[in-house]
C-alpha positions in Angstrom: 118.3 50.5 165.5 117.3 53.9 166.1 119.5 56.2 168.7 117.0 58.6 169.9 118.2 62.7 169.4 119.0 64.3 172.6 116.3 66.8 174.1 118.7 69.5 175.9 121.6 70.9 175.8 124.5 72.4 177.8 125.5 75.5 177.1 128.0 78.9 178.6 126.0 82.0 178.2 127.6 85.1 179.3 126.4 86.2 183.1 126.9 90.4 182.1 128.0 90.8 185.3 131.1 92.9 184.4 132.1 93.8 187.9 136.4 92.8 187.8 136.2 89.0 190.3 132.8 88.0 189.1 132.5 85.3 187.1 131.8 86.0 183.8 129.9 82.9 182.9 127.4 80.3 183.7 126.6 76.7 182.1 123.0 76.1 182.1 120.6 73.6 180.1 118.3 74.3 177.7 115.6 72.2 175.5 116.5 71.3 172.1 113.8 71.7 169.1 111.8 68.6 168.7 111.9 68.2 165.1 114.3 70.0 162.7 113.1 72.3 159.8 113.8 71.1 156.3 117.0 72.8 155.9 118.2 72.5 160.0 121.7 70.1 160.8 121.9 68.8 164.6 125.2 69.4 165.5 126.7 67.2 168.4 130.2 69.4 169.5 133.2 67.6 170.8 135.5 71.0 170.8 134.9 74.5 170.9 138.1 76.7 170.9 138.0 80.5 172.6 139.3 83.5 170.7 140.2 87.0 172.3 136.8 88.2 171.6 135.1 85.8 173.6 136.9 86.7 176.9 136.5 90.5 175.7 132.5 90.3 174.9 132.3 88.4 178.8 133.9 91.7 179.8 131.7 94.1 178.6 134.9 95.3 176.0 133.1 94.8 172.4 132.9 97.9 170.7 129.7 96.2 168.5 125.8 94.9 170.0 125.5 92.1 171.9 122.5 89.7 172.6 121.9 89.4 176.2 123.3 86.8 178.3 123.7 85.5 174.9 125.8 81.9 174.2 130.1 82.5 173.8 132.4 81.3 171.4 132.7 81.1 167.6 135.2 77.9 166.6 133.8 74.9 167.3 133.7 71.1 165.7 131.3 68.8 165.4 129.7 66.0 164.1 126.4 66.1 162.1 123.8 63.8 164.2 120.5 64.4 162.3 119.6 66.8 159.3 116.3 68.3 158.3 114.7 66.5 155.1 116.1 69.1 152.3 119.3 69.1 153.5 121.4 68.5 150.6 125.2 69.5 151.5 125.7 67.8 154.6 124.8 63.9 155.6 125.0 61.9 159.2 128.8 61.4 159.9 130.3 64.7 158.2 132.2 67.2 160.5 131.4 70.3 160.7 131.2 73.5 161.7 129.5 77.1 161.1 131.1 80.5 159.6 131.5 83.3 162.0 130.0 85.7 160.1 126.7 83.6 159.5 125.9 86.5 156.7 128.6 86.1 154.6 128.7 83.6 152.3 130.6 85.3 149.4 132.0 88.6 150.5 129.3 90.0 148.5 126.7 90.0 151.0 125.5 93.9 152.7 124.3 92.2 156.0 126.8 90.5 159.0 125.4 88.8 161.9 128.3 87.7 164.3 128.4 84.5 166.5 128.9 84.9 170.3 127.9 88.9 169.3 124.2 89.9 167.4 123.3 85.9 167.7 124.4 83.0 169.9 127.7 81.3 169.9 128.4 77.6 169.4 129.9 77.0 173.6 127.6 74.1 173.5 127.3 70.4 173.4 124.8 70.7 170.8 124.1 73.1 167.9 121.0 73.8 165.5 121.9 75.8 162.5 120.8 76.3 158.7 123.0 73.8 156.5 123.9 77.3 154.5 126.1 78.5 157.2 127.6 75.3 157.8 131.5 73.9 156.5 132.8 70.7 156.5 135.8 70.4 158.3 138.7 68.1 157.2 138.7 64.8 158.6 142.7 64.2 159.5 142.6 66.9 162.6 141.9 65.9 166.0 138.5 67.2 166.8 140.5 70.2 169.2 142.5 70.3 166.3 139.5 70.8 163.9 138.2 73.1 166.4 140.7 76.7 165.9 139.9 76.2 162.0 136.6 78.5 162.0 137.4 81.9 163.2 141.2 82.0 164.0 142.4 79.6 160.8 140.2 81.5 158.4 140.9 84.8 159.5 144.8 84.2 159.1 144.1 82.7 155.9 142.2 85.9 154.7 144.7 88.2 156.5 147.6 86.6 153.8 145.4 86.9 151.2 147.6 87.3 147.9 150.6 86.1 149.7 154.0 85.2 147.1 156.9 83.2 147.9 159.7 85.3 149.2 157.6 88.0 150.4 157.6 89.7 154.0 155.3 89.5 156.6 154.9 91.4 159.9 152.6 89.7 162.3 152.1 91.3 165.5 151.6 89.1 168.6 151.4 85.4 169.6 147.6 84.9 169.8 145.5 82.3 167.9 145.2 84.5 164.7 149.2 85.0 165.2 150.2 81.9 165.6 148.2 80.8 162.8 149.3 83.4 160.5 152.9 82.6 161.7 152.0 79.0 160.5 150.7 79.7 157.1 153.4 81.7 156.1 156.0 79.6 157.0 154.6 77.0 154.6 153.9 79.8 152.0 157.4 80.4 152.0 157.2 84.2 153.2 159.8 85.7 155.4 158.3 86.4 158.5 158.9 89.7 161.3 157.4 88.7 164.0 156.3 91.1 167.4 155.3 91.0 170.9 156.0 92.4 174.4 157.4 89.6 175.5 161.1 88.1 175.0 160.4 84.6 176.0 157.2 84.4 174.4 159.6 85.2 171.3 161.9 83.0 171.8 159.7 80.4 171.9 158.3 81.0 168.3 162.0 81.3 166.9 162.4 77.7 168.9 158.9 76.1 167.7 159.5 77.5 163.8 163.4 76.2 163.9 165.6 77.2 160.7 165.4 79.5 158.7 165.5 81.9 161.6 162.6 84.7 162.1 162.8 87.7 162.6 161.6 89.5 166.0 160.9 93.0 167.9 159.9 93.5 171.0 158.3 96.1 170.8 157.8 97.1 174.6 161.8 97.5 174.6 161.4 99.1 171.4 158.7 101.9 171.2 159.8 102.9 167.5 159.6 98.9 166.5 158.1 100.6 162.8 161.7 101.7 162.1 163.3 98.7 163.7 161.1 96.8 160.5 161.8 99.0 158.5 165.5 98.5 159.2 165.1 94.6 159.4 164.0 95.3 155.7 166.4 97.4 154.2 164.0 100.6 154.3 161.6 99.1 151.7 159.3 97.6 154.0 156.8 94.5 154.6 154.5 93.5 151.8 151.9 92.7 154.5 150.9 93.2 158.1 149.0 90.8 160.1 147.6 93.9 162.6 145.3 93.3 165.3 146.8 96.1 168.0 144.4 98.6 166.4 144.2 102.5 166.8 147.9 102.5 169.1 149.5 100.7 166.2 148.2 101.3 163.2 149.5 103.8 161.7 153.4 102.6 162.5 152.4 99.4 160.9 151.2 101.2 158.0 154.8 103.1 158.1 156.7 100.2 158.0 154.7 98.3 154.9 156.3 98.9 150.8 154.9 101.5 148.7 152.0 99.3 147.7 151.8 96.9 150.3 148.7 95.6 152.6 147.5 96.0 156.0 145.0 93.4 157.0 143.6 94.9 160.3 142.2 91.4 162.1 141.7 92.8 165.5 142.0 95.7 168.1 143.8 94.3 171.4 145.2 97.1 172.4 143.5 100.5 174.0 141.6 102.1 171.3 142.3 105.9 171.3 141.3 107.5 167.5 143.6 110.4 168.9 146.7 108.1 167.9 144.9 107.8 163.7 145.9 111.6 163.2 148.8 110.6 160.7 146.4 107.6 159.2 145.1 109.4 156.1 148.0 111.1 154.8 150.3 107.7 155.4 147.9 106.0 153.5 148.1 108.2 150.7 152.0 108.8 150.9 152.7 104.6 151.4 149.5 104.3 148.7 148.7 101.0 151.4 145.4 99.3 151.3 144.0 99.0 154.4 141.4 95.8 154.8 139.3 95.1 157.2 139.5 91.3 157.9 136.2 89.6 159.8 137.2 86.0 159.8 136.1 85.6 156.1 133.3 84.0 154.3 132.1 80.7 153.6 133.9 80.1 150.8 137.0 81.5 152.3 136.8 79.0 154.6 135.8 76.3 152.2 138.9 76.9 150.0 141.0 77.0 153.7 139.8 73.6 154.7 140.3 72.4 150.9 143.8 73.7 151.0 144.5 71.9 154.6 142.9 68.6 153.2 145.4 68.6 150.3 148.5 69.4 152.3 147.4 67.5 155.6 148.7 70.2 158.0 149.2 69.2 161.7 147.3 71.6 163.6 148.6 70.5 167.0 151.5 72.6 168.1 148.9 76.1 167.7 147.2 74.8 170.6 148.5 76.7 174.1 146.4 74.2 176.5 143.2 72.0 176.7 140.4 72.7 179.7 137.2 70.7 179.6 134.0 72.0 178.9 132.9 72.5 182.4 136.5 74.8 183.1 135.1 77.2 181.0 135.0 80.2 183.1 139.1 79.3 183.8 140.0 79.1 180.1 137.9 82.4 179.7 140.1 84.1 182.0 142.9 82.3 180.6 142.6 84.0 177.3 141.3 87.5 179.4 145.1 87.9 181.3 146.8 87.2 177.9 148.5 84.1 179.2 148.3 81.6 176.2 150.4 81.4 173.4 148.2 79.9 170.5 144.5 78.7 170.8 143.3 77.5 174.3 140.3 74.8 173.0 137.7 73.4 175.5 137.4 69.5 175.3 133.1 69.0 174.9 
């Protein structure tokens, strides 16, 4: 028996109405293409999970082009429904999921083109893309589950890159990349500095992560939290920083890194004011840091991090802050845009 492909699609495009009480967006439907190109997957979505950059881009805060009114959201999991004739990587059945950076496929490439950004997201019930951007995602996670891997999993998993057991991280914050990271390194066998503006929020991680205890700043109680690490280290210093604060903490967290160490900057939550980078270039030099600049990673990045999770069948579960379905996705949205979760917030498709 055949099962006929759907014909439209449901999807949250972004209203650009940035006035503060507006809603920020709108579901609509839209016709799917009739017959797929030779190299096309049909996507059917069952999770898509938000990221602080979707609730930024509906509030006119990305500092890069965006399409018009253009689709939200970047991790997403799906199952593959048809494929186009030459499809050779992916079959009816598989999960999956596309790359955030649908340009990247090695690291090597000179071009980006971001989801949700300079090309349509995946807040859908249904997606259409090029087999070459697509991943399969492990089968053991719940679809929510498989849903944070995309954008936040792989950027924590680029963020450690060259992690060693024993070393120290600083991860700043308790949002999806954070808690991720946090996740990661506990199983890497890293000690882990933890920070965030918010005791209970910090007291929950120390709860959730159990024995042996981390370590934690607040570092609204403590505006020099760089020499609070560096104390909580003996003076040497983390080996790397999970940074997503940007320009207003950047140059402490590069302060507070070894001679040597890394700074993988993954986002830029806070104010941006290039007036706070005047110390950057000569703490760079004096720390001899490297500074990388971490866009969720490529396809094979994320390859090797859903090959890695498949091996060690890591629950995914307690990363997830709470579950709104599909149709509450101007709620979760705002959610995510008041800072209230701790961990991924995931809409159920």
């Amino acid at each position: 028996m055949v099962i006929p492909l759907p014909t439209h699609r449901r999807v949250i495009r972004r209203t650009d109405d940035f006035t503060p009480g507006t809603h920020k967006t709108k579901l609509v439907s839209e016709p799917l293409p009739t017959t797929l190109s030779p190299t096309s997957v049909l996507v059917k979505v069952h999770a898509v999970a938000l990221n602080y950059r979707d609730a930024n881009i509906a509030n006119g805060g990305n500092p890069w082009p965006v399409v018009p009114n253009g689709i939200l959201g970047n991790d997403a999991a799906g199952e593959v429904i048809a494929v186009g004739d030459k499809v050779s990587t992916l079959a009816i059945g598989d999960r999956a999921a596309p790359i955030t950076d649908t340009e990247n496929i090695s690291n090597r490439e000179p071009s980006r083109s971001w989801l949700a950004a300079d090309e349509d997201g995946v807040m859908a019930d249904y997606l259409v893309f090029d087999e070459r951007v697509l991943c399969k995602l492990p089968r053991y996670l719940s679809w929510e589950e498989a849903a944070i891997v995309p954008c936040a999993g792989v950027t924590a998993w680029s963020a450690l890159k060259g992690m060693q057991i024993a070393q120290t991280v600083l991860i700043q914050g308790t949002g999806g990349v954070s808690v991720f990271a946090l996740k990661l390194a506990r199983a890497a066998g890293l000690r882990i500095i933890l920070t965030s503006s918010s005791d209970a929020k910090l007291q929950q991680m120390k709860d959730q992560l159990g024995s042996p205890p981390i370590s934690t700043v607040n570092y609204a109680k403590t505006p020099d939290w760089d020499q609070e690490v560096l104390r909580l280290t003996n003076g040497v210093g983390v080996d790397i920083v999970v940074e997503n604060g940007g320009t207003s903490s950047l140059v402490k967290s590069l302060m507070c890194t070894r001679r040597g160490g890394v700074v993988s900057q993954v986002g830029y939550l806070a104010k941006q004011d290039p007036s706070d980078l005047r110390e950057l270039i000569p703490t760079i030099i004096d720390r001899s840091v490297t500074l990388r600049g971490i866009n969720a990673g490529s396809k094979y990045d994320m390859e090797d991090f859903c090959a890695a999770l498949e091996a060690t069948q890591t629950p995914l579960g307690d990363l997830i802050d709470r579950v709104f379905t599909f149709e509450q996705a101007e709620e979760a949205v705002d959610y995510v845009w008041q800072g209230k979760q701790i961990g991924k917030i995931v809409l159920r498709v």
